[in-house]
C-alpha positions as CSV (number, residue, x, y, z in Angstrom):
1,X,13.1,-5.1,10.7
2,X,10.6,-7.1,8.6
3,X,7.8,-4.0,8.8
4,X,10.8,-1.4,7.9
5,X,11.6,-4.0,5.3
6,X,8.4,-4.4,3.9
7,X,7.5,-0.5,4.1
8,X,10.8,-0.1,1.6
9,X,9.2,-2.7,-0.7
10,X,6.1,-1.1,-1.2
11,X,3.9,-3.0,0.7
12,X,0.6,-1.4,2.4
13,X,-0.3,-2.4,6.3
14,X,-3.3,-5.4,5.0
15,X,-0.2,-6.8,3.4
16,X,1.9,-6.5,6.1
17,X,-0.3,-7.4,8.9
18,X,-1.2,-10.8,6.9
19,X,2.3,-11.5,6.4
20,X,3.1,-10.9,10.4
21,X,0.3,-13.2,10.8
22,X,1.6,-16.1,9.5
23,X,4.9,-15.6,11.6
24,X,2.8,-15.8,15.1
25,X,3.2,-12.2,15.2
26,X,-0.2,-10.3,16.7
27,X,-2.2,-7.6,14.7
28,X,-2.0,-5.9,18.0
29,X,2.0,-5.8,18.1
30,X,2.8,-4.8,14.4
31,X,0.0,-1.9,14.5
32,X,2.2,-0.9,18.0
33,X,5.4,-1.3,15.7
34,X,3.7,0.6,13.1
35,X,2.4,3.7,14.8
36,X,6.3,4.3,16.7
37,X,7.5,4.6,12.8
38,X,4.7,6.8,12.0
39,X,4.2,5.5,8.1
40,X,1.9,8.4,5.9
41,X,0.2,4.8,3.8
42,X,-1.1,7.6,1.7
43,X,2.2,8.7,0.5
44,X,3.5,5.2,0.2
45,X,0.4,3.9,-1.7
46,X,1.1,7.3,-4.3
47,X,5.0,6.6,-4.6
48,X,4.2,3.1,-5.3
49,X,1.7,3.9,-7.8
50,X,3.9,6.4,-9.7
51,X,6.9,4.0,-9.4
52,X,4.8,1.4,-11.1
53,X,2.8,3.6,-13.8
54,X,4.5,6.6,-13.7
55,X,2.2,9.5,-15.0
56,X,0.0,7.7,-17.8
57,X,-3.2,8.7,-17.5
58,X,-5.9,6.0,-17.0
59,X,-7.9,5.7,-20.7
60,X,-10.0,3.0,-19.7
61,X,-12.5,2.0,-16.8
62,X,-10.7,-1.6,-16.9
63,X,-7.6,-0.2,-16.9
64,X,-8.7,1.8,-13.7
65,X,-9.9,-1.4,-12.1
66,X,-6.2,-3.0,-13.2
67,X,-4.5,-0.4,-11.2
68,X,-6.7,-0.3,-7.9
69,X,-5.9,-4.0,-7.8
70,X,-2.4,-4.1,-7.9
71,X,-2.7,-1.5,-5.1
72,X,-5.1,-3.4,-3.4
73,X,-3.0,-7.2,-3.7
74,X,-0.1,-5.1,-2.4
75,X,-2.1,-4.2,0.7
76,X,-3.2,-0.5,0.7
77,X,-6.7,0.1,2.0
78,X,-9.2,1.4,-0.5
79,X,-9.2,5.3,0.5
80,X,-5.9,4.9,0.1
81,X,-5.6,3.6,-3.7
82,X,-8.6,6.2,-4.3
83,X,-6.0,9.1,-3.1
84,X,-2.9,7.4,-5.0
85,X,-5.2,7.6,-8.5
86,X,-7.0,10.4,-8.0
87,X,-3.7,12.2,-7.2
88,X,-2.3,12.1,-10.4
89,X,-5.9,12.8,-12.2
């Protein structure tokens, strides 16, 4: 429940793994967990970005770099938050 939970949330597997972590949960279980729901992260890491900036294009580099870390805190690997931005590019 707390992976489906998270997954709704818009949370990436880094994220989610950390979190499992501190609940004495192993990396070892919630990657088994994970790969029976069969999550796209690509897909998630886009609708999260287009939920959160909709499609304004990036003007500036630091604005860029403000976007790939929100991604990034939220727990989406870094091919993934290349695919969410470029997507929309």
């Amino acid at each position: 429940m707390l992976l489906r939970s998270r997954i709704n949330k818009g949370y990436g597997l880094n994220y989610i793994v950390q979190e499992c972590r501190q609940q004495n949960i192993s990396r070892e279980q919630v990657l088994e967990v994970v790969a029976q729901l069969d999550v796209d992260w690509f897909q998630q890491a886009l609708l999260l970005y287009q939920k959160k900036y909709g499609q304004s294009a990036i003007t500036e580099y630091k604005d860029k770099l403000k976007r790939m870390a929100y991604l990034q805190r939220r727990g989406f690997s870094s091919e993934q938050i290349q695919f969410a931005i470029n997507h929309l590019e």
